[in-house]
TORTI-557184 format. One line per field, with one value per residue (C-alpha): residue in three letters; x, y, z; residue number from 0. Coordinates in steps of 0.02 Angstrom, whole numbers, plus 50000, padded with zeros to 5 digits. Layout:
residuo	(ALA_...);
xx	(X_...);
yy	(Y_...);
zz	(Z_...);
num	(NUM_...);
***
This chain:
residuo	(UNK_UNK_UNK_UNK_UNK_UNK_UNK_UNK_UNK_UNK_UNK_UNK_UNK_UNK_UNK_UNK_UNK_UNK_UNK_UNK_UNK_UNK_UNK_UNK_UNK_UNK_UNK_UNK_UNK_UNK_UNK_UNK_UNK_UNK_UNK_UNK_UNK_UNK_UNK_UNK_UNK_UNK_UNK_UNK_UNK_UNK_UNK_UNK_UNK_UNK_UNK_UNK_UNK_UNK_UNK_UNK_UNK_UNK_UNK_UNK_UNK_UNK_UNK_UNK_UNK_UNK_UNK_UNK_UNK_UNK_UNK_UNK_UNK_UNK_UNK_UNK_UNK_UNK_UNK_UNK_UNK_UNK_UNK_UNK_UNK_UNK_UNK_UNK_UNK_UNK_UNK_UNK_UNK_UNK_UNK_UNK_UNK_UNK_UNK_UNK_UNK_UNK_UNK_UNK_UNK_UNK_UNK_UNK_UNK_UNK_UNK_UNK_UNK_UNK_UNK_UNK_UNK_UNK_UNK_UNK_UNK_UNK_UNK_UNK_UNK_UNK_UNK_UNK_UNK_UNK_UNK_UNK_UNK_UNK_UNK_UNK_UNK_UNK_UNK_UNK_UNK_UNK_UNK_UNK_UNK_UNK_UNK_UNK_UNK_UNK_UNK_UNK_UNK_UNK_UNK_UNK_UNK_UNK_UNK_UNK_UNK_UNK_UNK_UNK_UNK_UNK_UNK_UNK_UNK_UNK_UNK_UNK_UNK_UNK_UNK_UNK_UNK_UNK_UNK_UNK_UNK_UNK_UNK_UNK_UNK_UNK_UNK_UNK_UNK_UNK_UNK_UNK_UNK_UNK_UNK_UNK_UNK_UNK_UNK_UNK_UNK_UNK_UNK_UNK_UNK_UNK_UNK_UNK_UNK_UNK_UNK_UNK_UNK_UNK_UNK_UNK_UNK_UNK_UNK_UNK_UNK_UNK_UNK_UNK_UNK_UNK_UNK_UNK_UNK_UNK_UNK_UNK_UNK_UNK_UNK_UNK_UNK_UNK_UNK_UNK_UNK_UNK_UNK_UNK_UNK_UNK_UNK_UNK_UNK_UNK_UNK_UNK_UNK_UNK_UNK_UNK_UNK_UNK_UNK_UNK_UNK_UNK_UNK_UNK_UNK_UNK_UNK_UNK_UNK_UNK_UNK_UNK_UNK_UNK_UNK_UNK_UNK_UNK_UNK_UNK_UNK_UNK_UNK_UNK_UNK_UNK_UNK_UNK_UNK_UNK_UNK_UNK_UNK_UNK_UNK_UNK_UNK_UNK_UNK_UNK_UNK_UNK_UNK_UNK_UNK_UNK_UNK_UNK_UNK_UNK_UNK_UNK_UNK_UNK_UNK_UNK_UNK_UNK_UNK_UNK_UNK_UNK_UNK_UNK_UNK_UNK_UNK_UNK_UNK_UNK_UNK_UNK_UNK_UNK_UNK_UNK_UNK_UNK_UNK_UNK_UNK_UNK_UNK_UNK_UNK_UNK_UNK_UNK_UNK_UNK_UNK_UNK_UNK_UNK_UNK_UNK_UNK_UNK_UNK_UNK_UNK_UNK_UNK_UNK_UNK_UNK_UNK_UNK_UNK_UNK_UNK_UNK_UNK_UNK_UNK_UNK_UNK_UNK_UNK_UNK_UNK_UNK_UNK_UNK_UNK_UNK_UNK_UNK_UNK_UNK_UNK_UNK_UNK_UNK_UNK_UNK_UNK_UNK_UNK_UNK_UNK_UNK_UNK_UNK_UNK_UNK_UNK_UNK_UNK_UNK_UNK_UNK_UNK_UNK_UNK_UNK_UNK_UNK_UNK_UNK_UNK_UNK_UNK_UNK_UNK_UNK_UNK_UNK_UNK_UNK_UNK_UNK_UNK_UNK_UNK_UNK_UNK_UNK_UNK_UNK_UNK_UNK_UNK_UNK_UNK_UNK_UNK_UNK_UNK_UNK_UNK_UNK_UNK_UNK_UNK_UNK_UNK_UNK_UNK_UNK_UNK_UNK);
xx	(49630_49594_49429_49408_49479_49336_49216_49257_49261_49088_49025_49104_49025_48845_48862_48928_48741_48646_48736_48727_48547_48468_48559_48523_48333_48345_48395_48289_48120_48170_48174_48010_47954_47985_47913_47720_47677_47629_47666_47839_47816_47714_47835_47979_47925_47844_48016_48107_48043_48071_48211_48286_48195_48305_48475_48441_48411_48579_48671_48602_48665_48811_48858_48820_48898_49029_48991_48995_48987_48797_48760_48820_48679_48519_48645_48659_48477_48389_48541_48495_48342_48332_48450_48346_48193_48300_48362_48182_48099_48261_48236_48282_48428_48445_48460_48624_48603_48630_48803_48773_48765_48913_48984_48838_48919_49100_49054_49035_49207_49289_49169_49167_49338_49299_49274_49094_48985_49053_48976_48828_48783_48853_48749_48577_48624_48683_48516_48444_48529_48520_48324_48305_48403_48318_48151_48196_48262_48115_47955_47916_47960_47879_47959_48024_48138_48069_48018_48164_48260_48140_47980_48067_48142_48326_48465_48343_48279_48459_48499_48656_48699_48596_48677_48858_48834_48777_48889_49037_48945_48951_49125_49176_49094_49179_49354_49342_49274_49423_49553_49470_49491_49674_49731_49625_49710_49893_49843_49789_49946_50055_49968_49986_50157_50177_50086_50189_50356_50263_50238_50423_50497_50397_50433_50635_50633_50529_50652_50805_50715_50684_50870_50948_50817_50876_51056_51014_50930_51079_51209_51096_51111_51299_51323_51202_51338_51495_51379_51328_51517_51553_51422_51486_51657_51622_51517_51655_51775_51666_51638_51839_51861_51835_51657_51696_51822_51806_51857_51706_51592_51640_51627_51444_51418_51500_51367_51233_51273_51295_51137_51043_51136_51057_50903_50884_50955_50813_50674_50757_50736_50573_50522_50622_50560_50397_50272_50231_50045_49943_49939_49771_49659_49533_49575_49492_49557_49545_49688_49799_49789_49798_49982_50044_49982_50058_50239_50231_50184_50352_50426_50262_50308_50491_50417_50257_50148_49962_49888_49717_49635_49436_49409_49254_49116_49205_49175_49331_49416_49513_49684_49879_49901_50081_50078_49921_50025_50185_50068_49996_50173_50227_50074_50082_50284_50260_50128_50238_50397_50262_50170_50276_50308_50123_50031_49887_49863_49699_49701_49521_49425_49259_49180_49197_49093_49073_49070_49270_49373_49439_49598_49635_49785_49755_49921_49907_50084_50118_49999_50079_50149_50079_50239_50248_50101_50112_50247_50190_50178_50312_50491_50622_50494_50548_50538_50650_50822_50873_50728_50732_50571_50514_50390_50216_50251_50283_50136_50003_50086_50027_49832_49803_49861_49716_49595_49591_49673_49757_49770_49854_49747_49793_49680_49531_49613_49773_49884_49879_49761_49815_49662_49683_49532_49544_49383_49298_49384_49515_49466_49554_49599_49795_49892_50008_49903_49766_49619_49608_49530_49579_49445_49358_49203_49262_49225_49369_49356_49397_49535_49682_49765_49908_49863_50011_50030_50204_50093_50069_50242_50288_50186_50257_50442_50396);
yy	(50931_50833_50822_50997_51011_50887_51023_51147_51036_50993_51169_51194_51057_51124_51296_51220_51108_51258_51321_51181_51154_51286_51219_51022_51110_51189_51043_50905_51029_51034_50841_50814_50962_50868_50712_50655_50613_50732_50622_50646_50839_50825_50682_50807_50974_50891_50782_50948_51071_50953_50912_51111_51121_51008_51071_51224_51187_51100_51220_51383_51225_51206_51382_51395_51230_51107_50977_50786_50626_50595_50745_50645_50540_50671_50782_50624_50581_50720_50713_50530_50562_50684_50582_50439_50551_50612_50422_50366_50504_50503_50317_50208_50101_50171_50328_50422_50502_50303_50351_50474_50344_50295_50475_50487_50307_50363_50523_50463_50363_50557_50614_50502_50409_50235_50055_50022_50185_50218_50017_50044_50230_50137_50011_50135_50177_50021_49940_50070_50046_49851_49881_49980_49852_49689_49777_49831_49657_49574_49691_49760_49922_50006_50092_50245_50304_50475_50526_50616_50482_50356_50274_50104_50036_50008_49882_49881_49708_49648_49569_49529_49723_49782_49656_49713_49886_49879_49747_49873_50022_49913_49883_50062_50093_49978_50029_50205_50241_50115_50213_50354_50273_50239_50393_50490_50382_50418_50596_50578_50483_50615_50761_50675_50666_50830_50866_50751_50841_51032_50983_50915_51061_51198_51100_51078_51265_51317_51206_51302_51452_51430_51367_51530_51635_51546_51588_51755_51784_51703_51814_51960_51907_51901_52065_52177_52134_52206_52348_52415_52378_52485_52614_52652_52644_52779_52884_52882_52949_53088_53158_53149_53247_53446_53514_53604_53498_53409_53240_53260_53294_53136_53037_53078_53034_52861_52851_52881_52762_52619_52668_52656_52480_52433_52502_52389_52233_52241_52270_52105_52028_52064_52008_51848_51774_51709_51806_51770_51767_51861_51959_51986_52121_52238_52437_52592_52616_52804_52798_52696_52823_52961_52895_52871_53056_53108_53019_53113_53303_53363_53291_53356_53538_53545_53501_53624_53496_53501_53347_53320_53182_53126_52987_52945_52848_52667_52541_52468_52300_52167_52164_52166_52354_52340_52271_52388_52552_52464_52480_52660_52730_52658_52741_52891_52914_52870_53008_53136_53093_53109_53260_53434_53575_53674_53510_53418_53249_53189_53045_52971_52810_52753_52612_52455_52285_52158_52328_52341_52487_52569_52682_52808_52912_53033_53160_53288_53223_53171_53007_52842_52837_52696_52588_52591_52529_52349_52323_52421_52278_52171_52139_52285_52380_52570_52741_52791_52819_52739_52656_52430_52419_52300_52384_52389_52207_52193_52280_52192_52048_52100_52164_51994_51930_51993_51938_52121_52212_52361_52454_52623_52694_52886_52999_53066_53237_53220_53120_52947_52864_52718_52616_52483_52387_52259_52165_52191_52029_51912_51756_51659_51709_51735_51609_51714_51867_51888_51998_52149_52348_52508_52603_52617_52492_52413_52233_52101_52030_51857_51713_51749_51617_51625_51664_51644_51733_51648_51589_51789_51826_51686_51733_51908_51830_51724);
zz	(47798_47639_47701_47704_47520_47490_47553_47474_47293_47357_47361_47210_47117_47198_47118_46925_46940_46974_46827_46716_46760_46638_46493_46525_46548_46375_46291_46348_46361_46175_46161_46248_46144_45979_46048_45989_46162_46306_46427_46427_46460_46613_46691_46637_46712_46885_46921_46880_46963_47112_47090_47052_47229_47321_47209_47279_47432_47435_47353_47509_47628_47564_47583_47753_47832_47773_47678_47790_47748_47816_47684_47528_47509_47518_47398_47296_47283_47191_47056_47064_47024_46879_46798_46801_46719_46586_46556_46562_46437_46301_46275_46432_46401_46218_46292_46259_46438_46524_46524_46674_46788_46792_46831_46980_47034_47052_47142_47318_47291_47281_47399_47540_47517_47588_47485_47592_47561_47370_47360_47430_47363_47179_47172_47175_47004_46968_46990_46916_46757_46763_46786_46626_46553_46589_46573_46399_46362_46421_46360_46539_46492_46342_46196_46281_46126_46077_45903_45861_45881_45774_45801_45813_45957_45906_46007_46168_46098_46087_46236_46217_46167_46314_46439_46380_46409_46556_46626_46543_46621_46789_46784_46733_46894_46993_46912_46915_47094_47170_47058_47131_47331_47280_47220_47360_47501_47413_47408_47608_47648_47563_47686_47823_47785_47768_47920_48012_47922_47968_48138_48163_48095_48180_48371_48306_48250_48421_48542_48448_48469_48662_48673_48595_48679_48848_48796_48784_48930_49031_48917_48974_49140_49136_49056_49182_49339_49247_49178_49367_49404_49265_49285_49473_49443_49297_49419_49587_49430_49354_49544_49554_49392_49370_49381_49191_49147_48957_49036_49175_49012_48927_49090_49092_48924_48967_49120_49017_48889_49022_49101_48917_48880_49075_49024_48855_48964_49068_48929_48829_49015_49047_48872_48846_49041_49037_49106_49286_49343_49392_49576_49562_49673_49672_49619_49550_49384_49412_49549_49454_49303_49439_49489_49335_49281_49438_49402_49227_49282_49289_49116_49050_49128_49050_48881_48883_48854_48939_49051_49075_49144_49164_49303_49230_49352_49302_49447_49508_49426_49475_49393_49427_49497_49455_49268_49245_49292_49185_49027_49067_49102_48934_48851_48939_48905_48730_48714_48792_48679_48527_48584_48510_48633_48671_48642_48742_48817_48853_48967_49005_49086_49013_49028_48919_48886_49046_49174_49115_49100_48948_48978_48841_48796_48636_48633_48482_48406_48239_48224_48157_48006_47896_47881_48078_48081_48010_48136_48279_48408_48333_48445_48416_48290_48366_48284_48449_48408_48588_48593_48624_48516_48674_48773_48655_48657_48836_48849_48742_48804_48985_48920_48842_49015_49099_48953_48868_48716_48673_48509_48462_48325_48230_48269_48195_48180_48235_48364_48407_48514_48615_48725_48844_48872_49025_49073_49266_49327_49211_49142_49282_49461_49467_49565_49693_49729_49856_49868_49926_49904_49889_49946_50098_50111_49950_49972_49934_49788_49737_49765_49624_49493_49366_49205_49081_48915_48858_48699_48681_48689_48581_48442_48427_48446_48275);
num	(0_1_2_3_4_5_6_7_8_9_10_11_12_13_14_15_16_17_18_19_20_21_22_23_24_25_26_27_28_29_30_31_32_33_34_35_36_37_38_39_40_41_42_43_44_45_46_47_48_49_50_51_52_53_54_55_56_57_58_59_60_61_62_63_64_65_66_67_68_69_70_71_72_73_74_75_76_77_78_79_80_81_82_83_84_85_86_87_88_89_90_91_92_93_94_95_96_97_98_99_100_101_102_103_104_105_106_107_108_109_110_111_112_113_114_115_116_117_118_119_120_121_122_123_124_125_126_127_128_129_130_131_132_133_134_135_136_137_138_139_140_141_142_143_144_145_146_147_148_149_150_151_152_153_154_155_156_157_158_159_160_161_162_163_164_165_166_167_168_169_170_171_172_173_174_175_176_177_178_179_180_181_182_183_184_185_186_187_188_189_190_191_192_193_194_195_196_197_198_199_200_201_202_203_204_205_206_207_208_209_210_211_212_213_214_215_216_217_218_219_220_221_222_223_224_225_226_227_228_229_230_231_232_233_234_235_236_237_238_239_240_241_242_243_244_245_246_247_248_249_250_251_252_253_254_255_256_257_258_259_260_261_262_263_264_265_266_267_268_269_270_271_272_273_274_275_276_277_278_279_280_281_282_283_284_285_286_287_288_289_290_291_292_293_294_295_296_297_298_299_300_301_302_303_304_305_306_307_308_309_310_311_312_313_314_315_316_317_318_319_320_321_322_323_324_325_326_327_328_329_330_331_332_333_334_335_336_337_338_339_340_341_342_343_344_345_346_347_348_349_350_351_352_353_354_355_356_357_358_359_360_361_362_363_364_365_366_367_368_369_370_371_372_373_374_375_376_377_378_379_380_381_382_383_384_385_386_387_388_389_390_391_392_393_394_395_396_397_398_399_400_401_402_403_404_405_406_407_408_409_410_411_412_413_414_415_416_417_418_419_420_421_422_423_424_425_426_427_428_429_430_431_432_433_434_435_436_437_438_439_440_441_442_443_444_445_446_447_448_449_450_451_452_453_454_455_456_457_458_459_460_461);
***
């Protein structure tokens, strides 16, 4: 994590030289400029225009990958290196640029974060500054001061001036880049202890999270028995009451409210129980949606509403028939609930990526509202007024399952258009199903395997 902090400083830092670099340009071009002797020019412009070569380079390289510890030192050299031609053309160890090497020194200490690199990628400009200073001491090096700054060379023939500053230059090195290793590995220390802390809390709040969700599931449980008690004890009375009779009328409202409270029981069931695998076999997507259209005729009848449905030419998949057709009745029954009296449901296969299936439901109803829509998926998010707001969930829930997706999208006139993608085989056989086909000369497909989606569930219950 810190690491990646580091990065992103590091790409940082790569775009502020490229726009630095013009102005450091400008004012040493005008140094050289001002100087008697060409030399200094030529030296200037070729080490540049390298240089601004390999900056750039690093900076397009640093956009594109993150920055590593092997990458420090061939990002460190060319700065290196134009530092030491600006130190060598403004006057060597009079230069008032020498003072840059110190800040090149400490960077690999923030960088890299560890006492034997920041040493060894120090002491380049370490020795680099201890050569200009014992060649100026000692007459190796000629007068590099520029005119502008006078013809004469100034403390550079003081050695005990020109030792000192660099032996202070050294140790403001040394004492900056391990202030820099201490504070980095207190910083590091303090996110891993809050990484440590994150990680704690998250399991403690997702074991009390399983515990209550296991309470409820066994509360569930022990309400659904008196519920059916209740529900036929309701019905043998409503049979012995009058067929117009006000009491017989209330007794069926009674019935139906114990059969909605059953109803939402065993949505919260099937959501809170992890999802079983897979029973995994061969079918013709076409016949699956042909049941389910079948199962919905009549309800589409009593509301006026027209069905049509194009097979397609999709080749058959190999899925779980039954959680397949549990997802296309919920589509399907949403669409007719949506879809106003005189309306039209298209329902249609095509063919999706891998040789998949994509099953589509458009209805002509209102569309989804835009503050439905952030929630659409979530647990108990329902626009129904007896609705549990659990089976999109359930549903997604069961297309990840088989490695697919499903979306519910308005319209591009009107309506709301809900596709379930599923791929020509899962990702993993299922467990506890076998193979088999549907169709005559179909030939069996595959062994089966459990393929649980509990993490799918668990991330909408967060």
């Amino acid at each position: 994590m810190v690491w990646h902090e580091v990065s992103g400083a590091g790409r940082v830092i790569a775009r502020g030289r490229i726009v630095a670099l013009p102005v450091v340009f400008l004012l040493i071009l005008g140094l050289v400029l001002l100087d008697a002797t060409p030399w200094r020019l030529w030296v200037f412009l070729t080490v540049t225009s390298v240089v601004v070569v390999a900056l750039v380079r690093d900076f397009f390289w640093l956009e594109h990958r993150p920055l590593t510890s092997r990458m420090i030192p061939y990002v460190l050299a060319p700065i290196i290196v134009l530092h030491t031609v600006i130190i060598l053309i403004t006057g060597g160890v009079e230069s008032p640029f020498l003072v840059l090497y110190v800040v090149v020194g400490m960077v690999p200490a923030m960088t890299i974060g560890r006492l034997k690199p920041f040493l060894a990628m120090a002491s380049v400009p370490i020795a680099l500054l201890w050569l200009f200073s014992v060649g100026a001491v000692t007459g190796l090096l000629p007068n590099l001061t520029p005119d502008l700054f006078g013809p004469q060379r100034g403390f550079g023939q003081n050695a005990a001036y020109v030792f000192t500053q660099a032996t202070v230059f050294t140790v403001a090195t040394l004492i900056g880049g391990v202030v820099i290793l201490t504070v980095r590995a207190a910083v590091e220390r303090t996110a891993r202890s809050a990484a440590v802390m994150r990680h704690e809390l998250v399991r403690t709040m997702h074991e009390r999270n399983s515990d209550l969700l296991s309470l409820s599931s066994e509360l569930a449980h022990e309400l659904k028995n008196p519920l059916a008690s209740i529900q036929g004890l309701s019905t043998l009375v409503e049979r012995k009451l009058p067929a117009d009779s006000k009491e017989r009328e209330q007794m069926k409202v009674l019935i139906g409210e114990v059969k909605r409270m059953g109803t939402t029981l065993d949505e919260f069931l099937n959501f809170s129980r992890p999802v079983v695998g897979l029973s995994a076999r061969q079918v013709h997507p076409a016949a699956v949606m042909a049941e389910v259209i079948q199962l919905h005729e009549g309800i589409a009848r009593q509301r006026d509403v027209t069905l049509s449905f194009d097979g397609g030419t999709v080749e058959p998949i190999v899925c779980d028939r039954r959680k397949v057709k549990q997802v296309l009745i919920n589509l399907l029954q949403n669409a007719l609930e949506a879809t106003p009296r005189g309306g039209e449901i298209d329902v249609s296969i095509e063919p999706s990526a891998g040789d998949g299936a994509c099953f589509i439901v458009q209805d002509t109803g209102p569309g989804i509202a835009d503050d439905v829509r952030a929630r659409l998926f979530k647990p108990g998010a329902t626009t129904k007024a007896e609705g549990s707001g659990l089976g999109l969930t359930i549903a997604r829930a069961i297309a990840e399952q088989h490695g697919g997706t499903l979306t519910l999208e308005s319209g591009e006139a009107a309506g709301c258009r809900a596709e379930l993608t599923l791929l020509a085989r899962p990702a993993e056989p299922a467990l506890n199903g076998g193979s088999a086909s549907e169709s005559p000369g179909a030939s069996a497909a595959g062994s089966s395997a459990a393929v649980g989606v509990t993490g799918a569930l668990a991330k909408e219950r967060s």
